[in-house]
C-alpha positions in Angstrom: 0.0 0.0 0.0 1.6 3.1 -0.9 0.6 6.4 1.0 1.8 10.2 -0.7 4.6 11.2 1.2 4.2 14.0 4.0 8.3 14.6 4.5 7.4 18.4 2.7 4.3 19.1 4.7 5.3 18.5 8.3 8.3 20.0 10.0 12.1 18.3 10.5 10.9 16.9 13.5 7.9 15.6 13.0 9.5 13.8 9.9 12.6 12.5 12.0 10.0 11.2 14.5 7.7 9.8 12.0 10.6 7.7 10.7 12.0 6.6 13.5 8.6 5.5 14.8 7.7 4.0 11.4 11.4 2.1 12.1 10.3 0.7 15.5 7.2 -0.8 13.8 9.2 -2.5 11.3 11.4 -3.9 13.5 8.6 -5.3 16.4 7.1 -6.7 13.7 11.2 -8.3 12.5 11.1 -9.7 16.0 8.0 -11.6 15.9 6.2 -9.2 18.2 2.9 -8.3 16.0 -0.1 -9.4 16.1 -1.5 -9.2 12.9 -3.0 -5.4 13.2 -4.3 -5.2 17.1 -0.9 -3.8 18.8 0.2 -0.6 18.6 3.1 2.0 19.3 2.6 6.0 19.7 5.3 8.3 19.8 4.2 11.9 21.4 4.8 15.4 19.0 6.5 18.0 21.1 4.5 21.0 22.0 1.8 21.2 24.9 -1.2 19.6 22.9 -0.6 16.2 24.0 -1.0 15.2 19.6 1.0 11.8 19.1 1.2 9.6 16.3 -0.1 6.2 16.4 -0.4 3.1 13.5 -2.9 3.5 10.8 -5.3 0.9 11.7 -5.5 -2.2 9.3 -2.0 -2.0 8.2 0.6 -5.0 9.2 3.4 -3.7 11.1 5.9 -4.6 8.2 3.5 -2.1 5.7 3.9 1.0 7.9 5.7 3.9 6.8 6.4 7.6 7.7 3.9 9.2 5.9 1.4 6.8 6.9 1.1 6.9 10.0 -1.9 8.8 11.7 -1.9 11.9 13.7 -4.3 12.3 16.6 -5.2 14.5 19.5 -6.0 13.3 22.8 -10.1 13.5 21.6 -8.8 10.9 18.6 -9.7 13.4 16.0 -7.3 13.6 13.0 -5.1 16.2 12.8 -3.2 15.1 9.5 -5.1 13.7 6.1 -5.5 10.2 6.6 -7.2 7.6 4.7 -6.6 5.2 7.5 -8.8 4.7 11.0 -7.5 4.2 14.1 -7.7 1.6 16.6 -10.1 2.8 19.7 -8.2 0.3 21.8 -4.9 1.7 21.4 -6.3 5.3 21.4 -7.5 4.7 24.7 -4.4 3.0 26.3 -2.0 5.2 24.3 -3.8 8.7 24.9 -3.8 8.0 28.7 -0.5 7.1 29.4 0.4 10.5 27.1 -1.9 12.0 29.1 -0.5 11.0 32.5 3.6 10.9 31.8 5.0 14.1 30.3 8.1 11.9 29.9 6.3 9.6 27.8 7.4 10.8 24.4 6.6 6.3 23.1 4.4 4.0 24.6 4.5 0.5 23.3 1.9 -2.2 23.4 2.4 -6.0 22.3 1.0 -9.1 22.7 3.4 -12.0 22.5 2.9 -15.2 23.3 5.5 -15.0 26.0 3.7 -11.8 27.3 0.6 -13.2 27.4 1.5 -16.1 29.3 3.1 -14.7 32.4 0.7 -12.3 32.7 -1.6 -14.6 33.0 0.6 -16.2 36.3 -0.4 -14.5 39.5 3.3 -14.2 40.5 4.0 -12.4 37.2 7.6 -11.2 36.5 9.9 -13.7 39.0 13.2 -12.4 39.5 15.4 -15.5 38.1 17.0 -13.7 35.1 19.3 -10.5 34.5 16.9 -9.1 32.2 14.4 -9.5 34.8 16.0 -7.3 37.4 16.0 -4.6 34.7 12.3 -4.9 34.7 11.6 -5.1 38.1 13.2 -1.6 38.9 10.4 -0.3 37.5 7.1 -2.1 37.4 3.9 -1.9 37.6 0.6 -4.1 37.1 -2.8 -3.4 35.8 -6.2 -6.0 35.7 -7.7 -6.9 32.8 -11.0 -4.9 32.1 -11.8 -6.2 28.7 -10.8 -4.9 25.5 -9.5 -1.2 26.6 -11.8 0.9 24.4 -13.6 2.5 27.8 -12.9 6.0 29.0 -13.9 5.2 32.3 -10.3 2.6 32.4 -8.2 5.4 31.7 -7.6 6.9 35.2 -7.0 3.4 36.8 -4.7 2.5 34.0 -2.8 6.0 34.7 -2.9 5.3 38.4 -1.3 1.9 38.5 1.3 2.8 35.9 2.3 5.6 37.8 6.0 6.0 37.5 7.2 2.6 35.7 8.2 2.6 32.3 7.2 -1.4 32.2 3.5 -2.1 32.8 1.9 -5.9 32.5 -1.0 -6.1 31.6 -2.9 -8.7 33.3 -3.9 -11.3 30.8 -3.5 -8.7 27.7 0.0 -8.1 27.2 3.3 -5.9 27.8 3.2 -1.9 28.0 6.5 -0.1 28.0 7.2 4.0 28.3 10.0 5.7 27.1 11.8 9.4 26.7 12.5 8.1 23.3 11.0 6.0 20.6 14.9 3.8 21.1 14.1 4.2 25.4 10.4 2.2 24.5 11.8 -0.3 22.2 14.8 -1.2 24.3 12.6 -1.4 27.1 10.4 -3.9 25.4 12.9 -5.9 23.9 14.1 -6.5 27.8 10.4 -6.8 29.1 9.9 -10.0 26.0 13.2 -11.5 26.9 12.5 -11.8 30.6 9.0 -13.3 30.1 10.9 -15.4 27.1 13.5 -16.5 29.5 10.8 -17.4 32.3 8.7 -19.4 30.5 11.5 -21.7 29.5 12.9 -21.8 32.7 9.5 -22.8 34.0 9.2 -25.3 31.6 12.3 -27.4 32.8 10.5 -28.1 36.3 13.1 -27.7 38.2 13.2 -25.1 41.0 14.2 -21.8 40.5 16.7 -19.9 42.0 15.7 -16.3 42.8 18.4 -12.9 42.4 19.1 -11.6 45.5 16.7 -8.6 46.0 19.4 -6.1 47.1 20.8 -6.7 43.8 17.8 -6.1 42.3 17.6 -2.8 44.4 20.6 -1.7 42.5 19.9 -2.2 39.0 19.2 1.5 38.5 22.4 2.5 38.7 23.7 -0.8 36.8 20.9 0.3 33.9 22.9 4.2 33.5 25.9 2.3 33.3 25.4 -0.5 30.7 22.8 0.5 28.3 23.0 4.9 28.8 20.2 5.1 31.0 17.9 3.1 28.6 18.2 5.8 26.4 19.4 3.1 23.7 22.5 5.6 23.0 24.2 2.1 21.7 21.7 -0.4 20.4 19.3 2.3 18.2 21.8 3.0 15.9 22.5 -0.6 15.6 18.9 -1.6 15.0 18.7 1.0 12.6 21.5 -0.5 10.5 20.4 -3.4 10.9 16.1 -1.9 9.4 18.5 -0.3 6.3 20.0 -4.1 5.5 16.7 -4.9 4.7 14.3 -2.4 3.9 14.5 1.0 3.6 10.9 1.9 2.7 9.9 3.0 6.0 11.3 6.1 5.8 9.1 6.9 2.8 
């Protein structure tokens, strides 16, 4: 599906964040993290209006390009010519968390299999892995209410967020927030590991052997350290290498 291209109608930075988010698209659905159309990842427009971009609805992850992708306000109304809806599902998760975080310039929504499953375990995230202590600095839980297309979720879903950037949704999925479209994705890419990593280490029946929660307790600092704060300084400009191998027509 090809979409006329908006690079000469929007400002430099709208365009450099339309790519990049069109980029993080193509490479959740490179990873296996789609789900045909229903998942979703916004990335907030600077200004005071709260306006972020979201997926065209009905598009596979792998179709989405700059230009396609849909500009909203926090009412859902269009704010850029669009032949595409959008889904009320993730206008209602994404337009809340927007809403609620002024740091949150990408919110991204999946539901993998591995997900899925241990958000459906009452325990949820177990600390038994390195990627899961990366998690657990900062995370939060929320119930499953049904599909999220209900105004009336929104404050509970901003209220048990709070001040996480990982949020499980019980029996729906993974939610991750990030400063930066690379901050989100990074985030997620630790969040799927770690439930990855428990699931097959759950699967071997043996017992498990827990991290020491002090060392947990310290993973904020180890977190600056290794990976730039999360900012995904190191691993963005990898992935993005790694898109322009492949396919290039994102940024179109």
């Amino acid at each position: 599906m090809t979409t006329a291209s908006l690079q000469d109608k929007v400002s430099p930075e709208e365009w450099q964040l339309r790519v990049d988010l069109a980029a993080a698209y193509r490479l959740v659905a490179l990873y296996g993290w789609s789900d045909l159309v229903f998942t979703h990842i916004s990335a907030r427009i600077p200004g005071p209006e709260h306006h972020f971009l979201i997926n065209p609805y009905g598009l596979m992850f792998d179709e989405v390009t700059a230009s396609s992708l849909v500009k909203i306000d926090q009412h859902c109304n269009k704010l850029s010519d669009s032949p595409h809806p959008v889904n009320p599902a993730g206008f209602t998760i994404h337009s809340a968390v927007h809403a609620a975080r002024e740091d949150a310039g990408c919110v991204m929504h999946t539901h993998t299999r591995a997900g899925v499953g241990v958000a459906a375990q009452r325990d949820g995230v177990l600390p038994i892995s390195q990627q899961s202590t990366f998690v657990l600095a900062s995370l939060a839980y929320h119930d499953y209410e049904g599909v999220a297309f209900r105004e009336e979720e929104k404050p509970r879903l901003q209220a048990d967020l709070g001040h996480a950037n990982f949020l499980m949704l019980r029996n729906h999925g993974l939610l991750t927030v990030g400063r930066t479209i690379a901050d989100a994705f990074l985030h997620m890419y630790l969040f799927e590991s770690t439930c990855q990593i428990q699931l097959a280490a759950q699967s071997g029946g043996a017992a498990l052997t827990e991290v020491n929660p002090l060392i947990v307790q310290g993973v904020a600092q180890a977190m600056k350290v290794q990976t730039g704060g999360m900012g995904g300084a190191f691993v963005w400009p990898a992935l993005i290498r790694k898109l322009d191998k492949l396919d290039t027509s994102y940024k179109t």
